[in-house]
N, C-alpha and C positions, 0 to 999 in steps of 0.2 A: 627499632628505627632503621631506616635503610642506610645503607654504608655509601660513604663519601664518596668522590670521583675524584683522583685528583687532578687540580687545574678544570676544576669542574665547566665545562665551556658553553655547555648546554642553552644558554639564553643569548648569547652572541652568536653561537654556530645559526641556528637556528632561525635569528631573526635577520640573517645579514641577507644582501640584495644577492648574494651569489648562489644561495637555496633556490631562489625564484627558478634555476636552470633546470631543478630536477619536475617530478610527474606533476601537470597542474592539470585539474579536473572542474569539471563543474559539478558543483554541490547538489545534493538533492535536500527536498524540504521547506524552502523558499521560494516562491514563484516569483519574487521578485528581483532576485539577484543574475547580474550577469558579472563573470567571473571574467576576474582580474587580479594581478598580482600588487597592483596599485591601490586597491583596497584595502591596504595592511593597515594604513594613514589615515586617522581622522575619523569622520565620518565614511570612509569610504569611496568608493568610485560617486561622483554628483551626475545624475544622469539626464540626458537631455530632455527638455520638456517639449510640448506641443502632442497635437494627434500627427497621422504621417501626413497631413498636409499639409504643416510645416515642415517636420522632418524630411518631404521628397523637396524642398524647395532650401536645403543645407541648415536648416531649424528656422530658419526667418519668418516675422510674420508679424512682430511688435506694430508695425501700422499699416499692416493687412484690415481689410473690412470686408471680407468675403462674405455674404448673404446665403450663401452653401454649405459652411461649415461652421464649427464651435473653433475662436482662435483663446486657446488656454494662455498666451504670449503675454495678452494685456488685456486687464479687467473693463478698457472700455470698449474694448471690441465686442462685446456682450450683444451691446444695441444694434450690430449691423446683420441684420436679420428680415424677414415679413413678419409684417407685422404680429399675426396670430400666429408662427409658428409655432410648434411643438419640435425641439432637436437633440438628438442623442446618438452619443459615439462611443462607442468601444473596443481598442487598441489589443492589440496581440503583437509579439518584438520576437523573433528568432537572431540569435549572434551566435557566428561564428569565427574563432580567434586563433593564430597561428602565434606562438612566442618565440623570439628566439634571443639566445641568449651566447657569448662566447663558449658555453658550456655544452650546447644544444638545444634542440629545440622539442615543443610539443603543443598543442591543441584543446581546446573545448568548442563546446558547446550547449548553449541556454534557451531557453523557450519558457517567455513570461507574459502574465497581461501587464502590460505596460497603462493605461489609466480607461478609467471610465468617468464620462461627463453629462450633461443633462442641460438643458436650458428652455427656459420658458418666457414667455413675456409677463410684464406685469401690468403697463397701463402706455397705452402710445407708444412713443418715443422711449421706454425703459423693460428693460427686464432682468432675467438673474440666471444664475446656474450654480450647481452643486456637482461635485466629484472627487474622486481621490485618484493618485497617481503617486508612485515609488518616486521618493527625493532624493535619495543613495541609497546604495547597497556594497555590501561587503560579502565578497567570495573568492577564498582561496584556497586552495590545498597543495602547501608541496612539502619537497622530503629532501634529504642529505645522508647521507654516511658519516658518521668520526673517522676524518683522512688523517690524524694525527699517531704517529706507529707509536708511541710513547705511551701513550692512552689505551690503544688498542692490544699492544702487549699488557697491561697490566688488567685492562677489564673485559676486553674480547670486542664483539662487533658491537657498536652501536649505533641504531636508528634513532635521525631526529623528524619529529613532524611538526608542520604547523601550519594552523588550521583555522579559517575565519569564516563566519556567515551573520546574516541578519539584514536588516533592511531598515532606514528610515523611513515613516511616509508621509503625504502632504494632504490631509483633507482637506476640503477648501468651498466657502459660497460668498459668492459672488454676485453684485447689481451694478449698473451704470445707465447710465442716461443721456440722450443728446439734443443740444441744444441748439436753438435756432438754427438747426438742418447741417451743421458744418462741426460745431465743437461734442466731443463725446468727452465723458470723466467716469471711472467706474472705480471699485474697490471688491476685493477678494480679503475677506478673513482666512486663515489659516491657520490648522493644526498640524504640528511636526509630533510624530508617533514612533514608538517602535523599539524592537530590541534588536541590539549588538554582543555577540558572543566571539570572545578571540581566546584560541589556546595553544599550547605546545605539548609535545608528548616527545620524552625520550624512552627508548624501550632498550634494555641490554639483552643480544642476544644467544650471546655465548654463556653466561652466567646466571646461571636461577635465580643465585641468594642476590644479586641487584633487583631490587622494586624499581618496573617503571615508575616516570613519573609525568604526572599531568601536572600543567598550569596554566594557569589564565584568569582572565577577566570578563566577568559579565555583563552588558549595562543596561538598565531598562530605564528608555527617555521621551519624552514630551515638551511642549512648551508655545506658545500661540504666538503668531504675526499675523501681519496685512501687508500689502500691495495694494500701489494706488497704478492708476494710467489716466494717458489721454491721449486721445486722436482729434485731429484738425484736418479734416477734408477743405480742398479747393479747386472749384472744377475747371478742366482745361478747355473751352468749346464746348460740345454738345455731347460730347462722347468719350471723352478723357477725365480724367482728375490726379492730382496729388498730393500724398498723404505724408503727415508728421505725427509721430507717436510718438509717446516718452512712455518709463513707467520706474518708480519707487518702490521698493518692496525694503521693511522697517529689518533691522535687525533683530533679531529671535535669541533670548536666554532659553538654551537649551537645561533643564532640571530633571533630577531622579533620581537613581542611584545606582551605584558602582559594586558588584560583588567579587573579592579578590580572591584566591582559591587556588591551593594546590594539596596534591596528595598523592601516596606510593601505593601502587596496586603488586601485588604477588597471587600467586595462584589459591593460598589460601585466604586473603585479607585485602581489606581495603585500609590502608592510614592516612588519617585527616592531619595533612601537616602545618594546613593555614586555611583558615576562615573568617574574610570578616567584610561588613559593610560598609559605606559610607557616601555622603553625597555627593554628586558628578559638580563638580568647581570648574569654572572658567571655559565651557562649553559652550560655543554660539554661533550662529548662522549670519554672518556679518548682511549688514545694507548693499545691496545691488541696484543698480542703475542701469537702464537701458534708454537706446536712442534708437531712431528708426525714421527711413522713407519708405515710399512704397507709390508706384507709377500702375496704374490703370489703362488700357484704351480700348473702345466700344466694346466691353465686353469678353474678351476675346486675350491680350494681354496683360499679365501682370508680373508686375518686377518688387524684389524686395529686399532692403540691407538694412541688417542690424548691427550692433554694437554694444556689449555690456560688460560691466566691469564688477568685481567684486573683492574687497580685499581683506583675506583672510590674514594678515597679518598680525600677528601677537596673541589669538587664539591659543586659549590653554588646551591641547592636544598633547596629549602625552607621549612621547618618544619610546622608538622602539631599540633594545638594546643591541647596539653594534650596526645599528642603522647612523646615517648624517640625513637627519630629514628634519623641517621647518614648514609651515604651511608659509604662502605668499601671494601676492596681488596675483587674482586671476580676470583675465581677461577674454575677447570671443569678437569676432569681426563674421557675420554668416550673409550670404547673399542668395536668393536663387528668383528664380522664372517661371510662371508659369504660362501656357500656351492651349488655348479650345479653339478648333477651326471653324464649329455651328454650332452652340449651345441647344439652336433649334431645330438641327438639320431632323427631315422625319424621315429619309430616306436612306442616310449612310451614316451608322452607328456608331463609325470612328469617327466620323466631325465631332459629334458630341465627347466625346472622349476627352478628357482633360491631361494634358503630359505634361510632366514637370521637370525640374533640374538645379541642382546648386553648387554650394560651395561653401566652407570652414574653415577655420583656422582656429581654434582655442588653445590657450594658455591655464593649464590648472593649479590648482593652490595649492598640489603635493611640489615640494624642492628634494630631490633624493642626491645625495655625493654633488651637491652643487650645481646640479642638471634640473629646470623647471619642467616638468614633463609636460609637453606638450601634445596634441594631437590636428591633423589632419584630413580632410577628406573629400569626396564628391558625391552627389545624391542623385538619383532618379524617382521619377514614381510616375502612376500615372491614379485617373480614376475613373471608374466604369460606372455609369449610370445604368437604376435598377428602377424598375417602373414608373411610378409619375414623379412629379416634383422633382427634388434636388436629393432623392436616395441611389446611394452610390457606395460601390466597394472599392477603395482606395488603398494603392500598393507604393510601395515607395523601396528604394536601395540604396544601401550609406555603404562607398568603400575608402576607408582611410587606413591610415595610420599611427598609433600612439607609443612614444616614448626613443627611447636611442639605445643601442650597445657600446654607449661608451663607457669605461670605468661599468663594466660588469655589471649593466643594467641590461634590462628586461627590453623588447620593439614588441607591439604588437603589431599585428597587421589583422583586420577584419575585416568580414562582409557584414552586413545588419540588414537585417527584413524586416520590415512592417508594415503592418495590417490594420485598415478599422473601418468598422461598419459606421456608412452613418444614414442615419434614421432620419428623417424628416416628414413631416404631417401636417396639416394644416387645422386649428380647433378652432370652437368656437362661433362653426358657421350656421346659419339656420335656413335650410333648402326652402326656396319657393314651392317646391313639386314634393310628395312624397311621392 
C-alpha cells in the first residue's frame, strides 16, 4: 500500500482557484475543446453558437432572416432561404488566450471545427437542416508545487496536476414553416452527446518509496431536447422591414454514468486503490429563452440584438474540493451590424463584400469565490463572395474578455478567428436548352 502523507493536502491544493496561475496549455486529442481554466465547472466552458455570421455580428441573429446563410440561432429561420436552395456551412474557430493571474501569467492556444450544418427545402414555404456543433467543452492542464516546508521536509518535493478534457455535443434536425408570408415557427430536435474526463496526479519527487497517485472521474453522457422559434416579419415601405424572434429550447435530463477511480503507480506496479461506477443524478441542461429584433433596409443594412437567459440554478453539479463554486442564472445581451455597399455591383468587388461588427456582454453560470464570471467583447468579420449565387468565405474576429483577478482568480483575455465556408446551389431546375 502506499504510505500516508501527512495532512495529506493533495485534493485542496490541487483543485484551488490559485493552481489556475501555474503552466496552462492546450490539450491535444479533442478538436473540440478550447481551453480554459473555467472548465473545471460543470459542464464546462458552454460555447458560443451560430456560424461566423453571427459570431462577426457579436453572436446575434435570433430574428435574423438572412436568405444567404444558415441562422443555427432559431429553428424558424430555416425558411428564410430561395426557394430551391441547397445550403451548407462548415466552421473552423482558432482561439488565442493570455491568463493572468496574481501569480503570473501564461497562454494557449486551440484550433477546432466548430459546427457543420446543412439545409434543404422541403415543399414552398418549409424546409429543414441537420448538423452538429460542440455544446461545451472541457480543457485544462495546470500544475502547483507543495509550498508547505512541513510536508516538504518530511516527504521531499511534491508535484501536483490537474487535468481536464472532453467535449459535449449537440446534434440536431430541424424544420419550420412560414406562414401567410410574415409569421415563420420551426423546431430543432436535439442530441446532447459526449464524454468528460477530469483527473489529478500527485507525483513525489524526492522519494521512490511514495507511489504517485492519480484520481478522477470519468463521465460518459447523453440525453435528447428540442427548441422551438418564431419569427414575425413586418415590412417598412418598399424596402425596409422589421423583425421579432423569440425561441424556447426545453430543458435536457442529462443520463449515463459516472466512473470513480483512483490508483498508486511505482516503477514496478500499478495499485487499483478505488473502482467503481455509478449513474450521473441530477445533471441537466436548464430551459433557455431568447428574444430578439432585427431591422433591415434595401438590402444593404442589417441590425440585430439579442437577449437570453438561462438558469442553471440548483443543478446537481458536483463541487470541486477547496473551490467556493455554485452554478447560477446566466444571462447575454449581444447586438451587432451588418453592412454591403452593392450586393450586385459587377464592377468593384468590394461593394459586394459584406462587413460586419458587434458587441457582448454575457453572464455565465460558473460562481467562483462569490465572483459570477463574466465575459466581454467586440467582433468583426466580413464575407467574400466566391462565384455565382450567394457562395462566400466568411471571416469574423471576437476580442474580449473573461473573468477578474480579484481574490486570486484567473482574467482571460483573447482573440477568436472564425471561419466558414458556405456553399449554396440552386436544385431542382429543369434547363429549357440542353
Amino acid at each position: 500500500m502506499m504510505k500516508r502523507v501527512k495532512g495529506f493536502k493533495f485534493l485542496a491544493v490541487a483543485a484551488a482557484i490559485l493552481c489556475f496561475a501555474g503552466e496552462v496549455s492546450a490539450q491535444d486529442g479533442d478538436a473540440a475543446n478550447s481551453s480554459t481554466p473555467y472548465s473545471l465547472f460543470g459542464f464546462g466552458d458552454i460555447l458560443r453558437q451560430g456560424t461566423s455570421y453571427n459570431l462577426a455580428m457579436g453572436g446575434a441573429g435570433i430574428a435574423d432572416r438572412s436568405v444567404r446563410t444558415i441562422n443555427l440561432l432559431n429553428p424558424a429561420a430555416v425558411t428564410a432561404r430561395e426557394q430551391k436552395a441547397f445550403m451548407f456551412d462548415i466552421g473552423l474557430e482558432n482561439r488565442n488566450t493570455i491568463y493572468r493571474s496574481d501569480s503570473g501569467k501564461s497562454a494557449s492556444n486551440t484550433f477546432n471545427i466548430h459546427h457543420i450544418v446543412a439545409s434543404l427545402p422541403i415543399y414552398k414555404h418549409s424546409a429543414f437542416k441537420l448538423g452538429i456543433q460542440p455544446y461545451s467543452s472541457v480543457n485544462y492542464n495546470f500544475q502547483a508545487r507543495e509550498s508547505d516546508d512541513e510536508l516538504i521536509a518530511e516527504v521531499g518535493d511534491i508535484n501536483y496536476k490537474r487535468i481536464g478534457e472532453g467535449s459535449l455535443y449537440q446534434a440536431f434536425v430541424g424544420a419550420g414553416v412560414t406562414l401567410w408570408d410574415r409569421l415563420s415557427l420551426g423546431v430543432d430536435g436535439q442530441w446532447y452527446f459526449g464524454n468528460i474526463e477530469r483527473y489529478s496526479i500527485a507525483t513525489f519527487n524526492t522519494d521512490a518509496s511514495y507511489r504517485s497517485l492519480t484520481t478522477g472521474w470519468s463521465y460518459v453522457m447523453s440525453g435528447f431536447g428540442a427548441k422551438f422559434g418564431l419569427q414575425y416579419e413586418q415590412p417598412l415601405g418598399k424596402a425596409a422591414s422589421i423583425r421579432a424572434g423569440a425561441t424556447y429550447s426545453l430543458g435536457t435530463d442529462i443520463k449515463g454514468y459516472r466512473t470513480r477511480y483512483a490508483f498508486g503507480v511505482s516503477t514496478n506496479a500499478t495499485d487499483t486503490i478505488r473502482y467503481d461506477q455509478g449513474n450521473i443524478n441530477g445533471y441537466r441542461i436548464p430551459a433557455e429563452i431568447g428574444l430578439a429584433l432585427s431591422f433591415s433596409a434595401k438590402d444593404t443594412w442589417t441590425v440585430n440584438v439579442d437577449y437570453t437567459m438561462q438558469d442553471w440554478t440548483g443543478i446537481g453539479f458536483e463541487g470541486s474540493p477547496g473551490v467556493d463554486f455554485f452554478a447560477t442564472k446566466a444571462s447575454s445581451i449581444r447586438a451587432g451590424l451588418e453592412y454591403t455597399p452593392n450586393r450586385y455591383d459587377i464592377r468593384y468587388y468590394f461593394r459586394r463584400v459584406s462587413y460586419r461588427a458587434g458587441f457582448y456582454h454575457e453572464k455565465t453560470y460558473v460562481n467562483v469565490m462569490g465572483h459570477q464570471v463574466a465575459a466581454t467583447g467586440i467582433t468583426f468579420g466580413m464575407s467574400f463572395p466566391v462565384f455565382r449565387y450567394y457562395n462566400a468565405i466568411s471571416f469574423g474576429l471576437d476580442i474580449g474578455q473573461r473573468g477578474t483577478m480579484q481574490d486570486n482568480m484567473i482574467r482571460e483575455r483573447y482573440v477568436l478567428f472564425n471561419l466558414s465556408f458556405d456553399l449554396f446551389d440552386i436544385w431542382f431546375i429543369k434547363n429549357l436548352y440542353q
